[in-house]
C-alpha positions, 0 to 999 in steps of 0.5 A: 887081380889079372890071371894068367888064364880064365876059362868063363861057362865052358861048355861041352857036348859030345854028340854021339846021338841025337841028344848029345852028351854034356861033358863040361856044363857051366865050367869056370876056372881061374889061374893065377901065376905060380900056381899048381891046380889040381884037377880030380875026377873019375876016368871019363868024368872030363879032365882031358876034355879040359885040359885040350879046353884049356890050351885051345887044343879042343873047342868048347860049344859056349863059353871063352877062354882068355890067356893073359887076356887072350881070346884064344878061340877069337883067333884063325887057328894059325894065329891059335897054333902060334899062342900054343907054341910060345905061351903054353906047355903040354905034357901027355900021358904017353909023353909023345916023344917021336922015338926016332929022335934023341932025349934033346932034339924032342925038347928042340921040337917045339922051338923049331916051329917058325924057325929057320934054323936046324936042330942040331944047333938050335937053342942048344945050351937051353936045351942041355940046361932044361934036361940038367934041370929035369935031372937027365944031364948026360942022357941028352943022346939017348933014343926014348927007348932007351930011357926009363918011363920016368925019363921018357915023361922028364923030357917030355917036361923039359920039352913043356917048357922050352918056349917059357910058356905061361903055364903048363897043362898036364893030363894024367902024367904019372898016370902010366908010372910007378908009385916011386917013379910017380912021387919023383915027378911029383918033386919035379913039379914043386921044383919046378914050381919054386925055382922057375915059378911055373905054373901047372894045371894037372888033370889027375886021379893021383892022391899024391899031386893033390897033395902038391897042389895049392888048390885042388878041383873035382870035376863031378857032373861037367862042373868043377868044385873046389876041394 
């Protein structure tokens, strides 16, 4: 069986002093295609150390990551930055959105990057279709700050997939929602899920995307164990 991605005896210290602090110990993980994986844990137990892991935002001290049988950290970090871009989806906490420009051209940013058009035309109708799907259709001229928190995330959704990655790596992104607002993102990923065969890894201390997940991980002690 191939997998879209692997990760193989990941490990991570944080060397605050002399010893160090051991985060991810031994950790492996793998992906298969159209799935959602949940990964569970107490604050400060490690899952945003995985997820950057994971989508090559964060280096490990020992271990490989392969996406789609890419080494991702055998590569110069122009050549990484590029595979991010084109392969992998990252939705935030705090969304990210830059608050001086509108719902559609946050969703444009990340097809932008190496493109010589502008982003008033760019891949426009993509765009639109993107924020439809998200549920946003007609907010696409909205300022962040004028958009509810729950929206502000669905860009930020829409913006995950622009580039048609390979999967999808969320941390905590219903972590600053209310529980209503938090249970409509939650049928955003099994709708997006089912309908465009997304694959999502959610780091999350939520009960309710557990509920979603098709496998569900608790990161204890550095390592991961199946739930």
């Amino acid at each position: 069986m191939s997998f879209v991605l692997e990760a193989h005896n990941i490990h991570k210290i944080y060397k605050e002093d002399i010893k160090g602090t051991s985060v991810l110990k031994d950790l492996s993980i793998e992906v298969t295609e159209g799935e959602i994986i949940a990964i569970a844990g107490t604050s400060g137990s490690g899952k945003t150390t995985l997820i950057h892991i994971l989508g090559g935002l964060d280096k490990p001290d020992d271990g490989k990551v392969f996406l789609e049988g890419i080494d991702l950290f055998a590569h110069s970090d122009s050549k990484l930055s590029k595979i991010r871009n084109e392969k992998i989806g990252f939705v935030f906490q705090f969304h990210q959105l830059l608050p001086e420009f509108t719902a559609i051209e946050n969703v444009k940013l990340p097809l932008l990057i190496g493109s010589r058009g502008n982003i008033e035309t760019i891949q426009h109708k993509r765009c639109l279709e993107l924020l439809d799907l998200v549920g946003l259709a007609g907010k696409e001229n909205r300022l962040p700050s004028h958009l509810s928190g729950g929206e502000r995330q669905r860009v930020g959704v829409a913006r995950a997939l622009v580039n048609n990655p390979k999967i999808v790596l969320a941390d905590e992104p219903s972590g600053n929602l209310d529980a209503l607002t938090s249970k409509s993102l939650d049928e955003l990923f099994v709708k997006l899920n089912k309908e465009q065969n997304a694959t999502f890894i959610i780091a999350t201390h939520k009960e309710s995307i557990c509920k979603i997940a098709n496998k569900v991980f608790e990161l204890e002690s550095g390592q991961l164990r199946k739930i």
